[in-house]
Backbone of each chain as ProteinMPNN parsed JSONL, in Angstrom:
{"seq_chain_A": "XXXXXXXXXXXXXXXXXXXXXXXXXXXXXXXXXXXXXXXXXXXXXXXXXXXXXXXXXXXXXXXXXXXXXXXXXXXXXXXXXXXXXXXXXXXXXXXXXXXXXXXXXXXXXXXXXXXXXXXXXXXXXXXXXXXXXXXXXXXXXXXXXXXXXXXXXXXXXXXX", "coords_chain_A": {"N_chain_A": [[16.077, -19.225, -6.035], [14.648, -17.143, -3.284], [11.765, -15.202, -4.121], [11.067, -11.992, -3.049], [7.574, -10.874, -3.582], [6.041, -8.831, -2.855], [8.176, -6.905, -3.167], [8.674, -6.828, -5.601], [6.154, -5.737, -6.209], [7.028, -2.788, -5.732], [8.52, -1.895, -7.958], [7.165, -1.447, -10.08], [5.859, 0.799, -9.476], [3.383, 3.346, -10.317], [3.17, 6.433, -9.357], [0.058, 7.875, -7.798], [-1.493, 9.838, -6.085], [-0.684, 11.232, -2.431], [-1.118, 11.231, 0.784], [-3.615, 11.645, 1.838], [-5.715, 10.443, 3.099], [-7.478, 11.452, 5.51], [-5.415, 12.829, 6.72], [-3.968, 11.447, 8.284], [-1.752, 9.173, 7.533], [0.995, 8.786, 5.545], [0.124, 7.986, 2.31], [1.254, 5.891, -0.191], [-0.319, 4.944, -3.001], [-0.333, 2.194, -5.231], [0.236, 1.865, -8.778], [-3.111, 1.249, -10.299], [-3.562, -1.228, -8.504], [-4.18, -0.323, -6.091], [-2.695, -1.218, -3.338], [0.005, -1.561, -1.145], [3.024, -1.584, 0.471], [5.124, -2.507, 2.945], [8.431, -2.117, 4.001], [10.662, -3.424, 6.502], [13.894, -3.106, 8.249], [15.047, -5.05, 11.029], [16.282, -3.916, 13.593], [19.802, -4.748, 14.799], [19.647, -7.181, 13.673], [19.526, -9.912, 11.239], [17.146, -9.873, 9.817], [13.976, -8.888, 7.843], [11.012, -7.38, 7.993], [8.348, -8.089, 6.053], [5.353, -6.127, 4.586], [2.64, -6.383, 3.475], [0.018, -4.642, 2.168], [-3.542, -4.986, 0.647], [-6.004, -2.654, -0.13], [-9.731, -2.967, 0.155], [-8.928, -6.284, 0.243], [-6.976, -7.602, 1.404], [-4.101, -8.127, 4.253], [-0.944, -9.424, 4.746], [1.755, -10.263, 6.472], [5.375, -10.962, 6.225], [8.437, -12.369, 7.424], [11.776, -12.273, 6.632], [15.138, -14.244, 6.611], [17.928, -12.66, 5.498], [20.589, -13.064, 6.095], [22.155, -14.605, 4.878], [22.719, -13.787, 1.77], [22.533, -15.483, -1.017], [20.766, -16.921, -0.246], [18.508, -15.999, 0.52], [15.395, -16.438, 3.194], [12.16, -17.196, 3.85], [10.998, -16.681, 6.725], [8.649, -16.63, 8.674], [5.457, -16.781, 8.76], [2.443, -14.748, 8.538], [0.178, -15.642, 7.486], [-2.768, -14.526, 5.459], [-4.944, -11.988, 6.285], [-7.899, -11.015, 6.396], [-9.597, -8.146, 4.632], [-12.252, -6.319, 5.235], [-14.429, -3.593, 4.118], [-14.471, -0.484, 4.264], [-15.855, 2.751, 3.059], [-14.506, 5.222, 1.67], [-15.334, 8.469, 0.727], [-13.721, 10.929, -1.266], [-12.72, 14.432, -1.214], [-14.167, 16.706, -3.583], [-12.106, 17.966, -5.484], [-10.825, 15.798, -6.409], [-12.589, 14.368, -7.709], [-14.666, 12.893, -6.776], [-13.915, 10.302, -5.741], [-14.513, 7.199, -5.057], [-13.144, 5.063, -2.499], [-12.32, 1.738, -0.992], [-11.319, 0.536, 2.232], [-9.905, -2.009, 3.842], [-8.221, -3.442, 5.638], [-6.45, -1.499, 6.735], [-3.752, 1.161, 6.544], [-1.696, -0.024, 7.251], [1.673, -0.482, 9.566], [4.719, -0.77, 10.721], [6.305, -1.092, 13.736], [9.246, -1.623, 16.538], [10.729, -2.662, 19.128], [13.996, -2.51, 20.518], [14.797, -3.139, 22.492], [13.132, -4.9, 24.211], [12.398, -6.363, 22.214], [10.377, -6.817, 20.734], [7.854, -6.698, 18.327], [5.323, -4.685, 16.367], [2.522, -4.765, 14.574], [-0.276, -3.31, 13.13], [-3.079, -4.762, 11.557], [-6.02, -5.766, 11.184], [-9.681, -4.363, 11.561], [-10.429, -5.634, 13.744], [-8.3, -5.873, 16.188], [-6.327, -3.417, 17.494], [-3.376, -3.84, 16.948], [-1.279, -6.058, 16.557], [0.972, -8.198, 18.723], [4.598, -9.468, 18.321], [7.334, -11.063, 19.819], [10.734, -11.162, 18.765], [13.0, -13.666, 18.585], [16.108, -13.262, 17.656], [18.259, -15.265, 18.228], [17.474, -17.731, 18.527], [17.437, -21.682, 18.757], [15.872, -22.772, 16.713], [13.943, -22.425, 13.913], [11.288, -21.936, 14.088], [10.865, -20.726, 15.891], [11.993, -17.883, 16.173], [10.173, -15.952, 15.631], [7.439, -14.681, 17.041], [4.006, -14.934, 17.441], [2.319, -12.967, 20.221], [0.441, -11.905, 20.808], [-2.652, -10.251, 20.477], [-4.091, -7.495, 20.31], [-6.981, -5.983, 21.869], [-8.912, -3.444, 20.507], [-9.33, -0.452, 21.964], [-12.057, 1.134, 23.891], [-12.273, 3.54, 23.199], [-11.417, 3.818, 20.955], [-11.834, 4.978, 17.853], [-14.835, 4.173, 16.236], [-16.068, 5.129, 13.95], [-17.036, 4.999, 10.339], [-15.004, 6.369, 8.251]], "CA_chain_A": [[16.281, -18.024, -5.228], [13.907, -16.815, -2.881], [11.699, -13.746, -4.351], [10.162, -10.699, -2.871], [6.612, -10.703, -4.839], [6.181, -7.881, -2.661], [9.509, -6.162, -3.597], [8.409, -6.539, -7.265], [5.903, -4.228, -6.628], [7.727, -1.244, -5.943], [8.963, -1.482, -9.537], [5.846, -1.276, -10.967], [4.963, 1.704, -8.848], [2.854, 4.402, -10.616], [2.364, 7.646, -8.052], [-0.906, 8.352, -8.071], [-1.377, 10.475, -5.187], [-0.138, 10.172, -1.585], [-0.801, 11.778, 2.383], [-4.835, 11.888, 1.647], [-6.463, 9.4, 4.219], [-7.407, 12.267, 7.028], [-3.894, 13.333, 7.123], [-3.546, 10.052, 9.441], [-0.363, 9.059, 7.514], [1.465, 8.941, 4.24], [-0.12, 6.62, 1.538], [1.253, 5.709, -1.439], [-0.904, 3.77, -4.028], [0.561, 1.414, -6.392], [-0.412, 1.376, -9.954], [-4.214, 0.257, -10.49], [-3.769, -2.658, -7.267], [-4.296, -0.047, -5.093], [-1.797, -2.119, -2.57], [1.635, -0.959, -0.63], [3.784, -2.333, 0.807], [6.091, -1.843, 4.091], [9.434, -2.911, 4.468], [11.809, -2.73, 7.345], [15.103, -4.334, 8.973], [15.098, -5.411, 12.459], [17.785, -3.353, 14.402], [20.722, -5.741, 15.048], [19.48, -8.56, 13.37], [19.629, -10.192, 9.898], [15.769, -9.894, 9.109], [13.554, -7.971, 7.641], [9.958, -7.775, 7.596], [7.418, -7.196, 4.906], [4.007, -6.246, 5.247], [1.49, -6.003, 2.222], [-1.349, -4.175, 2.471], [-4.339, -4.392, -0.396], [-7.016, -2.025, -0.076], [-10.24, -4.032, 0.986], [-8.904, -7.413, 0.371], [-5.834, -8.43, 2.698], [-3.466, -7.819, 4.62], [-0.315, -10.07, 5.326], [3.546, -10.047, 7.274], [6.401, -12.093, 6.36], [9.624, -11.795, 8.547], [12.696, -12.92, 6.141], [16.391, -14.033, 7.213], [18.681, -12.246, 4.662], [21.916, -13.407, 6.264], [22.639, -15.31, 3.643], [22.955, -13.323, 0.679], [22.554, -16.476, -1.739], [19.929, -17.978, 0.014], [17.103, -15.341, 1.717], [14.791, -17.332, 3.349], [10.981, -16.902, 4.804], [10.864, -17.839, 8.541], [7.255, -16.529, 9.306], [4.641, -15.791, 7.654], [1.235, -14.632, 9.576], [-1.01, -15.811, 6.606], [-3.713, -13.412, 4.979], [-5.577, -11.316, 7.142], [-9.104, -10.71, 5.706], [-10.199, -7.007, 4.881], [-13.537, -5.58, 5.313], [-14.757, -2.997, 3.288], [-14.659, 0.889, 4.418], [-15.891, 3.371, 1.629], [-14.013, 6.664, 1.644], [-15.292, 9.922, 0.033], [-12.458, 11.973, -1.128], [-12.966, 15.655, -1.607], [-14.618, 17.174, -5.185], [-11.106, 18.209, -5.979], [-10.732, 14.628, -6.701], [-14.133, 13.574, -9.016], [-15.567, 12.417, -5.635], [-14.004, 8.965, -6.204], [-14.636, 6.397, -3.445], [-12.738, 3.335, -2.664], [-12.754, 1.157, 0.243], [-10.016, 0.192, 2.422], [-10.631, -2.769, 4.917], [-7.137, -3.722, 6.617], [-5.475, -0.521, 7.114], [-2.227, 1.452, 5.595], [0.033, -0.67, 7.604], [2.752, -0.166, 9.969], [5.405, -1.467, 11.455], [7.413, -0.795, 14.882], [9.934, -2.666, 16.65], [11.487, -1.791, 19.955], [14.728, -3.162, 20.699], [15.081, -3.423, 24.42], [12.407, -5.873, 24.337], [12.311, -7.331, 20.956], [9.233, -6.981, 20.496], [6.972, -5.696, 17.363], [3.919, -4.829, 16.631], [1.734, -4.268, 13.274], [-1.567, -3.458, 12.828], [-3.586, -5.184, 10.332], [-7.034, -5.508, 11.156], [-10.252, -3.98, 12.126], [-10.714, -6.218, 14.804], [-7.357, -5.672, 16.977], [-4.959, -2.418, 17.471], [-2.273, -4.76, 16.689], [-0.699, -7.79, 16.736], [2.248, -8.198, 18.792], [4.95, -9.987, 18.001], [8.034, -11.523, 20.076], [11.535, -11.726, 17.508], [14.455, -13.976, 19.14], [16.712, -14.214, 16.665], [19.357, -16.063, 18.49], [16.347, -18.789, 18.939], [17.913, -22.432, 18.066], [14.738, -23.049, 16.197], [13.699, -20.842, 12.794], [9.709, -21.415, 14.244], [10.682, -20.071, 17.407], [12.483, -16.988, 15.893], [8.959, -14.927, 15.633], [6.369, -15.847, 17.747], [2.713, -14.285, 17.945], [2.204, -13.044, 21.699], [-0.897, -11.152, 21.675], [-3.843, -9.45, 19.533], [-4.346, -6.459, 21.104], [-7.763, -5.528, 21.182], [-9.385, -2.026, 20.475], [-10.454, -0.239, 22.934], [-13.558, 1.82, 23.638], [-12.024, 4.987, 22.848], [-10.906, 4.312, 19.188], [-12.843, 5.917, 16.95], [-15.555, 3.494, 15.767], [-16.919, 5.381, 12.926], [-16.375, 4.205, 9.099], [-14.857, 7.71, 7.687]], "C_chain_A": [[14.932, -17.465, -4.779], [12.918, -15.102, -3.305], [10.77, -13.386, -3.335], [9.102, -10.441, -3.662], [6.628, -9.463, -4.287], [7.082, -6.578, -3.463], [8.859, -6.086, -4.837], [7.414, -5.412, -7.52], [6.257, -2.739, -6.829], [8.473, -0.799, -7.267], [8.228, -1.032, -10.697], [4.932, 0.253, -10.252], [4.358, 2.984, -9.586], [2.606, 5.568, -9.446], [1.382, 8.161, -8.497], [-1.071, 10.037, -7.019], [-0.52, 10.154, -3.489], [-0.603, 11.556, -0.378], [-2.35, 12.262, 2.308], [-5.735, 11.517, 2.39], [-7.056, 10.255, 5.398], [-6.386, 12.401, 7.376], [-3.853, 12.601, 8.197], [-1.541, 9.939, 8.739], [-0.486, 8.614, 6.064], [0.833, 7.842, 3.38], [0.539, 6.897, 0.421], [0.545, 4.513, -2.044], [0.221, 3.58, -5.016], [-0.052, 1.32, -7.668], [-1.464, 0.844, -10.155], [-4.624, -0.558, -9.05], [-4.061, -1.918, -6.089], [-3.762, -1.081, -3.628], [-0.62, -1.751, -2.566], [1.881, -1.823, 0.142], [4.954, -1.912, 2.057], [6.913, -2.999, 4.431], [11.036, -2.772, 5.383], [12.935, -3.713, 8.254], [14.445, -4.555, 10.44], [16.685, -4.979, 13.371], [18.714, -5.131, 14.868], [20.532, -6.733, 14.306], [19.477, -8.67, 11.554], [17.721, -10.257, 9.388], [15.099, -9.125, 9.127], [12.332, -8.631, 7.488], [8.552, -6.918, 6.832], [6.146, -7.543, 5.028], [3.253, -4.95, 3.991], [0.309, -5.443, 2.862], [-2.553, -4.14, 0.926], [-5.902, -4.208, -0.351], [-8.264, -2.827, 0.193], [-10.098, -5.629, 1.16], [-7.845, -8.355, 1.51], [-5.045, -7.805, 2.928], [-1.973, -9.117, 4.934], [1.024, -9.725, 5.331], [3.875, -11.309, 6.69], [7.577, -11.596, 6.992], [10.467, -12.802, 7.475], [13.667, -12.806, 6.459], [17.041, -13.703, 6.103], [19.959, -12.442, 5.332], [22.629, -13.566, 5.259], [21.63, -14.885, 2.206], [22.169, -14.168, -0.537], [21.376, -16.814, -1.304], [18.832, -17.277, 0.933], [15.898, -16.654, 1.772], [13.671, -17.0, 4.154], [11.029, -17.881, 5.928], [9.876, -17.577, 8.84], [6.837, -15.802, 8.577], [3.133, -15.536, 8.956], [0.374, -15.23, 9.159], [-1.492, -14.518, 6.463], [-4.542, -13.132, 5.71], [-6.288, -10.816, 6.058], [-9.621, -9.282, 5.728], [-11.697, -6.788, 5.127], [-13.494, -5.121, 4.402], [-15.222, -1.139, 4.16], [-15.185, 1.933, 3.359], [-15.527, 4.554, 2.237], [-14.471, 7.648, 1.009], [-14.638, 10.868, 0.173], [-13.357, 12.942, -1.785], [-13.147, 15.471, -3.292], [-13.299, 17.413, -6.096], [-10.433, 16.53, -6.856], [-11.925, 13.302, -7.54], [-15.138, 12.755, -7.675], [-15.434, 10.862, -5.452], [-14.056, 8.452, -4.86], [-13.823, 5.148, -4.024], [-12.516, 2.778, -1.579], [-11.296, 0.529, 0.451], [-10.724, -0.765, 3.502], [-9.373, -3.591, 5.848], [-6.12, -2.594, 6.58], [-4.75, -0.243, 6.186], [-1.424, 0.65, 6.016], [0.63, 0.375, 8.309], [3.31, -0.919, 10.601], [6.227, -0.824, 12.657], [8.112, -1.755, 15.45], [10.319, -2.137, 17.971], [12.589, -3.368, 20.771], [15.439, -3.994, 22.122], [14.326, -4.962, 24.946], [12.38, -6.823, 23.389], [10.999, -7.719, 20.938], [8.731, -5.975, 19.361], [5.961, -6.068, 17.042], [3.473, -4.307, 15.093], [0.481, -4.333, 13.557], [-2.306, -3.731, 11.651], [-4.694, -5.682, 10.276], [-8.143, -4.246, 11.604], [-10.358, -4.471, 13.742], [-9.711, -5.552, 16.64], [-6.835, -4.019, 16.644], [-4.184, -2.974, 16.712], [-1.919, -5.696, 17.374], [1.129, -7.245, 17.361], [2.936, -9.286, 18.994], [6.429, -10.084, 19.505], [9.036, -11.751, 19.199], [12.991, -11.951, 19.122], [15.186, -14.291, 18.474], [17.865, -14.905, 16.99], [18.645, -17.783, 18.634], [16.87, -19.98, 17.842], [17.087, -23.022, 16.75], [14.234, -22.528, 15.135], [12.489, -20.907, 13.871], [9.872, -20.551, 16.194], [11.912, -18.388, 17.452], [11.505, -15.79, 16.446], [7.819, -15.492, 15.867], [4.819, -14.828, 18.033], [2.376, -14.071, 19.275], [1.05, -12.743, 22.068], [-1.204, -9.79, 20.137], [-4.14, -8.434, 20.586], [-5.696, -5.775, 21.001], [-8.012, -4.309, 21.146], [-10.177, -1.896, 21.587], [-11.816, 0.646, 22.765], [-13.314, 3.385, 23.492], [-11.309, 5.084, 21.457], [-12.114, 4.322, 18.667], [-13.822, 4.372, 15.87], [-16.336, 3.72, 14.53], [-16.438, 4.779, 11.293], [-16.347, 5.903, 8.338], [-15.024, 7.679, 6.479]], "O_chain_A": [[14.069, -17.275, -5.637], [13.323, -14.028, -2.86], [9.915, -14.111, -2.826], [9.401, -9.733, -4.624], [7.203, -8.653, -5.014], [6.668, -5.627, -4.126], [8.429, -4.957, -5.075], [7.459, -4.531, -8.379], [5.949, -1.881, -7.657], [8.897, 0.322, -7.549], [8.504, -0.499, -11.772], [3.776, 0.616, -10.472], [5.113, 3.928, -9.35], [1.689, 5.363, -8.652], [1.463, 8.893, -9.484], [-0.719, 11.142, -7.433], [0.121, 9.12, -3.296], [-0.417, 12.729, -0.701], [-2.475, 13.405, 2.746], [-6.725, 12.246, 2.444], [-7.117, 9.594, 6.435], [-6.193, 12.089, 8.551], [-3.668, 13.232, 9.238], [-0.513, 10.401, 9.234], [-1.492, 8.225, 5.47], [1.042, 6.696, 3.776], [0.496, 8.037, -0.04], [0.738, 3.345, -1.706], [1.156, 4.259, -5.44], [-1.03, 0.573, -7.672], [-1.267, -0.363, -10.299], [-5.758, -0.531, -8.572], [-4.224, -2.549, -5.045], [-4.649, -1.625, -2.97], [-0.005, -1.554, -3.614], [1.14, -2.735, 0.507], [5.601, -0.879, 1.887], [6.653, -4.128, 4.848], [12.098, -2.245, 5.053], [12.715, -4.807, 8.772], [13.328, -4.141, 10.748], [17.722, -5.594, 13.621], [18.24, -6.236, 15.132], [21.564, -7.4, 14.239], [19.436, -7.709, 10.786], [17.418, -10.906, 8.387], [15.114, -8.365, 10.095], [12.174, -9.789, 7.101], [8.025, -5.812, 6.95], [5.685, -8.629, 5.378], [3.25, -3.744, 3.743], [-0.215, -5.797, 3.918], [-2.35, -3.217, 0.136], [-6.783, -5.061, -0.462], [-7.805, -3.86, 0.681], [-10.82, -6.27, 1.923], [-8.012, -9.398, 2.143], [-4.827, -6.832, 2.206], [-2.482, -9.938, 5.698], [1.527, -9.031, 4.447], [3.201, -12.334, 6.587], [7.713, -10.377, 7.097], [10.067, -13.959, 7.341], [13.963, -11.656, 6.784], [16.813, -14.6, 5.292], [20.666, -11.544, 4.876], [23.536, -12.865, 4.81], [20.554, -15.284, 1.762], [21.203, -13.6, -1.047], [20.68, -17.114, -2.273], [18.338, -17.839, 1.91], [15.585, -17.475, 0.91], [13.964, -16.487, 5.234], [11.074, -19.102, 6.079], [9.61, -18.412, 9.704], [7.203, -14.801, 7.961], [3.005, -16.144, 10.018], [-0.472, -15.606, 9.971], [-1.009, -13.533, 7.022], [-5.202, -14.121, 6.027], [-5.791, -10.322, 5.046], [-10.146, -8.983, 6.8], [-12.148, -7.933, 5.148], [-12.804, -5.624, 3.515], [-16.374, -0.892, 4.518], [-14.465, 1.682, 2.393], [-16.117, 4.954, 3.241], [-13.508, 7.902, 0.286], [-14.625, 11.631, 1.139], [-14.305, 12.719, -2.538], [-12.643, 14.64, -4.048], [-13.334, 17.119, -7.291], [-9.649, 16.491, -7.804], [-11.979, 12.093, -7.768], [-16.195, 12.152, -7.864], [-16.387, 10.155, -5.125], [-13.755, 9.028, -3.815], [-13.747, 4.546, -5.095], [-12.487, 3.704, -0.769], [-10.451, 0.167, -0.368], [-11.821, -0.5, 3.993], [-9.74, -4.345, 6.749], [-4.939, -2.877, 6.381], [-4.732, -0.878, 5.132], [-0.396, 0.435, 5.373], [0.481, 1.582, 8.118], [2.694, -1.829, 11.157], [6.892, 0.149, 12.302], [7.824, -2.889, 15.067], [10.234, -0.909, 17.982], [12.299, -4.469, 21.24], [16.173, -4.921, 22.464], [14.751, -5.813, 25.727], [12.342, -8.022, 23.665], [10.6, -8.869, 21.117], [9.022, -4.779, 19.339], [5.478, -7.194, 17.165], [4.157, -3.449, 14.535], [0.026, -5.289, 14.185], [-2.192, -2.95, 10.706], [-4.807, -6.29, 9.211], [-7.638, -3.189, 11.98], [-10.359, -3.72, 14.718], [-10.164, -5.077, 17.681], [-7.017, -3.54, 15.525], [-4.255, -2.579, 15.549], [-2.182, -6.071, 18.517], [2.0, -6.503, 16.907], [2.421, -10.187, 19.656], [6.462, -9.073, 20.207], [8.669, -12.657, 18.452], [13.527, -11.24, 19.971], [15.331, -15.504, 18.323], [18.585, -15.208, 16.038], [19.316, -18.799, 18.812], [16.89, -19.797, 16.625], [17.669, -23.666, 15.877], [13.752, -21.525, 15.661], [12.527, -19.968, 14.666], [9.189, -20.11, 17.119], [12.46, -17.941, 18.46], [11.778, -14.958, 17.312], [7.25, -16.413, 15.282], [4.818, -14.023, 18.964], [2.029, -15.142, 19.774], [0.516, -13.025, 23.141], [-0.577, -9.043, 19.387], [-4.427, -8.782, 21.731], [-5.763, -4.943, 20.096], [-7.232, -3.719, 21.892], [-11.096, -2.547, 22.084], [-12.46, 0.79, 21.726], [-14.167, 4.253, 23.681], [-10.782, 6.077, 20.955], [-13.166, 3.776, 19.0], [-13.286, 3.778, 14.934], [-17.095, 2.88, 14.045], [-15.413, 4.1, 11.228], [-17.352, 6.512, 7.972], [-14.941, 8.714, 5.818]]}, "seq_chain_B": "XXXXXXXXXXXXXXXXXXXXXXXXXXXXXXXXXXXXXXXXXXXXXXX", "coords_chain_B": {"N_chain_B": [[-9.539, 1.934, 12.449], [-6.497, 1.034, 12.989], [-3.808, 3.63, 12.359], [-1.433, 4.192, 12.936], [1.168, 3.918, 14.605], [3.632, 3.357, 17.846], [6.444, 2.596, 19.846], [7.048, 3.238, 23.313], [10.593, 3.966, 24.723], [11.213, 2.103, 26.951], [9.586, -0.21, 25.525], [7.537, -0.966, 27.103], [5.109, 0.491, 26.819], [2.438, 1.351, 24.479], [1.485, 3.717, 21.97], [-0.977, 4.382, 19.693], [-2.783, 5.505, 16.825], [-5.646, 6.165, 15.588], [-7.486, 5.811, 12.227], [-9.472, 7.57, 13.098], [-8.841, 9.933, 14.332], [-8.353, 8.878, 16.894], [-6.088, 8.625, 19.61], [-4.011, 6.883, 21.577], [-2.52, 5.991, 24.425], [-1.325, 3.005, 25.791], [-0.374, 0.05, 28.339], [1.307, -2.689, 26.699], [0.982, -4.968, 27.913], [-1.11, -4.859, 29.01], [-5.277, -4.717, 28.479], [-6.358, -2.146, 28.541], [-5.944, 1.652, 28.757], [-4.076, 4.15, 29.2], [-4.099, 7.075, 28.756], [-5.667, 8.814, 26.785], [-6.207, 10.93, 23.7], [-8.73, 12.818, 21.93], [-8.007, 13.773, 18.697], [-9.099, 16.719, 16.899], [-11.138, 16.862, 14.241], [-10.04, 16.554, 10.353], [-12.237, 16.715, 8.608], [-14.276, 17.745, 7.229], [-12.942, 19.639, 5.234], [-12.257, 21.524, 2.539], [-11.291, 21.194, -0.649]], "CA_chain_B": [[-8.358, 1.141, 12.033], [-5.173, 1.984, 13.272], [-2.637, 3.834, 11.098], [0.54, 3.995, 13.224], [2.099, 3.02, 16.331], [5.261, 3.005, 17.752], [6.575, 1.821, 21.256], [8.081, 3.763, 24.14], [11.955, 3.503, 24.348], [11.548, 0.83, 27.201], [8.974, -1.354, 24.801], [6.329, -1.17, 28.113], [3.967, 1.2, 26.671], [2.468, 1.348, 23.07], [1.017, 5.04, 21.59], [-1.605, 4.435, 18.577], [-3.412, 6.516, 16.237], [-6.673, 5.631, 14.464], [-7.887, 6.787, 11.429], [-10.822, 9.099, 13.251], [-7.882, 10.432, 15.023], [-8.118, 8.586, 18.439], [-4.616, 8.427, 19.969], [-4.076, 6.124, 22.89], [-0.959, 5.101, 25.173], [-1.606, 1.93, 26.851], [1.134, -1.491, 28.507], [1.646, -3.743, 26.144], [0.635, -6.441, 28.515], [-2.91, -4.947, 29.708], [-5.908, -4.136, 27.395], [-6.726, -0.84, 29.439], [-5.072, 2.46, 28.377], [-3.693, 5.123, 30.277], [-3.956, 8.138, 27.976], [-6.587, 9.013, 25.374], [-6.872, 12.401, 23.383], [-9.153, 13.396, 20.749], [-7.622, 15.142, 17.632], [-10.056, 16.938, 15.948], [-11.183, 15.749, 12.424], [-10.407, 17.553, 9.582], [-12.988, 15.876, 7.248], [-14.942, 18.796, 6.213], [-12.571, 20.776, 4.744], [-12.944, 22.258, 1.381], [-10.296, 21.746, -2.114]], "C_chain_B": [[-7.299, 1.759, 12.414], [-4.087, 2.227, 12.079], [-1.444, 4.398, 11.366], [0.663, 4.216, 14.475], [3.203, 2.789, 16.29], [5.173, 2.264, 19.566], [7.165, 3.237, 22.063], [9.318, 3.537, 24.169], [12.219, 1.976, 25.356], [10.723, -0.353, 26.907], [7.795, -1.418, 26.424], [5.259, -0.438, 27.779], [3.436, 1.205, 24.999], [1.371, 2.964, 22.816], [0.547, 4.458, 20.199], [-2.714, 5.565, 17.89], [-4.376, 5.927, 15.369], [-7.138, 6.748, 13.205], [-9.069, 8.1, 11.819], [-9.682, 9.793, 14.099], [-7.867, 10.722, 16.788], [-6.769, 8.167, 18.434], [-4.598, 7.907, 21.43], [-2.607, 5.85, 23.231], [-1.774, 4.047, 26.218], [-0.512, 0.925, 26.955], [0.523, -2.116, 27.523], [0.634, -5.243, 26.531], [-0.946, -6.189, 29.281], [-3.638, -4.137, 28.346], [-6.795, -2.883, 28.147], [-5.676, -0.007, 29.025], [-5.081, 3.486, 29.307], [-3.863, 6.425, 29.753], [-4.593, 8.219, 26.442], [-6.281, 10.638, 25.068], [-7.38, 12.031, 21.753], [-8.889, 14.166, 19.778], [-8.871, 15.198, 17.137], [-10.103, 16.57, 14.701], [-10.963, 16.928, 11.551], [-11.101, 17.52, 8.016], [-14.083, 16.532, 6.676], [-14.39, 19.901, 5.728], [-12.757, 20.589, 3.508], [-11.174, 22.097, 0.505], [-10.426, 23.35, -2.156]], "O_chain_B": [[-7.129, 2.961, 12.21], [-3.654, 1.455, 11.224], [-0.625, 4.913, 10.604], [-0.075, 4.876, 15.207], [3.873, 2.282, 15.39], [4.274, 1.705, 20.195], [7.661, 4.168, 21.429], [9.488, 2.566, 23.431], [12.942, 1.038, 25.02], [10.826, -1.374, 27.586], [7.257, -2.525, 26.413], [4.271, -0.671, 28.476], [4.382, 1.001, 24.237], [0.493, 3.153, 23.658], [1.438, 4.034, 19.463], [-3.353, 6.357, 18.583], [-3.998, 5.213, 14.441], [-7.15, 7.978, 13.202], [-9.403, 9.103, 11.189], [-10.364, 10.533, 14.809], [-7.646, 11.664, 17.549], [-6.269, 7.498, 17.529], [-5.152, 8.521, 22.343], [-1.719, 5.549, 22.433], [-2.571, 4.287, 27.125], [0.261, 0.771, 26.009], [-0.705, -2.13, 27.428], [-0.02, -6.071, 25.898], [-1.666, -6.991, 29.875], [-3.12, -3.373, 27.531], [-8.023, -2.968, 28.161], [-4.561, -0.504, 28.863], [-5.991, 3.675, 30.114], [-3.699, 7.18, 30.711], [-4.158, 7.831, 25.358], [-6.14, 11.466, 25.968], [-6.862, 11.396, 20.834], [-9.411, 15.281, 19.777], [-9.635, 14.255, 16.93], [-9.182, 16.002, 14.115], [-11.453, 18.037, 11.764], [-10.795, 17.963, 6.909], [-14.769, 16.042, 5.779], [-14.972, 20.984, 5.687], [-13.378, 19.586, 3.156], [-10.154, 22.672, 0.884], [-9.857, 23.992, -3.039]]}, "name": "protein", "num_of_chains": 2, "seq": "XXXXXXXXXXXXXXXXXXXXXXXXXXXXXXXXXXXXXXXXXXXXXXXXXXXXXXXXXXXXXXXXXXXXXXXXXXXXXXXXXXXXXXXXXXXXXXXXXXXXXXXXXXXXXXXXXXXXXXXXXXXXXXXXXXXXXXXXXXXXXXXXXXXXXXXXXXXXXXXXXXXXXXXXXXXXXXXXXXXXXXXXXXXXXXXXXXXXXXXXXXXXXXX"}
């Protein structure tokens, strides 16, 4: 049976803190691994896709078909996306701890009209967008990489 | 780094937010954006 290593984390989840980043958007840390996790269906369709994030070391998507109950199955994976290294200084209220993040919190969107979604998971790009056909006779032609989107010259270049 | 993005409802436009709190709308299909604003930072505030 196919597991969720992912999924396993959320069992192990300690709350440390959470919504701290420059009030950008909600974090939760995980126990020690500093690493979360985002996981979401695909309107209409039987798959869902999960998208690790751990603090400067990687980042990676898998898109799984859960149709079948008995038998979930990975149809795409992106591979590991390499972090950087950011160092954060959180407020005194917090011992002044630093820790470095180097592929993002993660997110995922999807928009259904098009079937198209998008995550961001480097420095390099905005995001990665994705193509999902899931009527596609093919699993490898289910979820198809279309385009790295790069950053432009008006995102914020500094290391906060 | 970006830390969230969604789409427009007809998937032609994409709206992102970076952590220094640049926010952009730009197509999908061109790397040119149509709509920048600057949120202010709020990285010297005080516990």
């Amino acid at each position: 049976m196919q597991v969720f290593t992912e999924l396993k984390l959320v069992t192990r989840v300690t709350f440390k803190f959470s919504n701290y980043l420059e009030g950008a958007i909600a974090v939760i840390l995980l126990g020690g691994n500093l690493s979360w996790t985002h996981v979401k269906e695909i309107p209409s369709t039987k798959l869902l896709v999960s998208l690790h994030h751990h603090r400067n070391k990687s980042a990676n998507m898998s898109v799984f078909d859960i149709s079948k109950r008995a038998q979930i199955k990975e149809i795409y994976s992106l591979g590991e996306v390499s972090g950087g290294s950011i160092n954060y200084l959180l407020p005194s209220c917090l011992k002044n701890c630093i820790f470095s993040l180097g592929t993002g919190y993660g997110d995922i969107t999807y928009n259904s009209r098009r079937n198209l979604g998008a995550v961001p998971l480097d420095k390099k790009f905005s995001y990665y967008l994705f193509n999902v056909d899931s009527n596609a006779s093919k699993t490898k032609d289910i979820v198809k990489l279309i385009r790295k989107s790069k950053c432009h010259s008006q995102c914020s270049n500094h290391q906060s | 780094m970006i830390t969230g993005l969604d789409f427009n409802p007809t998937g032609e436009y994409m709206a992102t937010i970076d952590d220094g709190g640049a926010c952009l709308i730009s197509a999908v299909t061109k790397n040119d954006y149509s709509f920048h604003l600057q949120i202010p930072s709020r990285r010297n505030f005080e516990c």
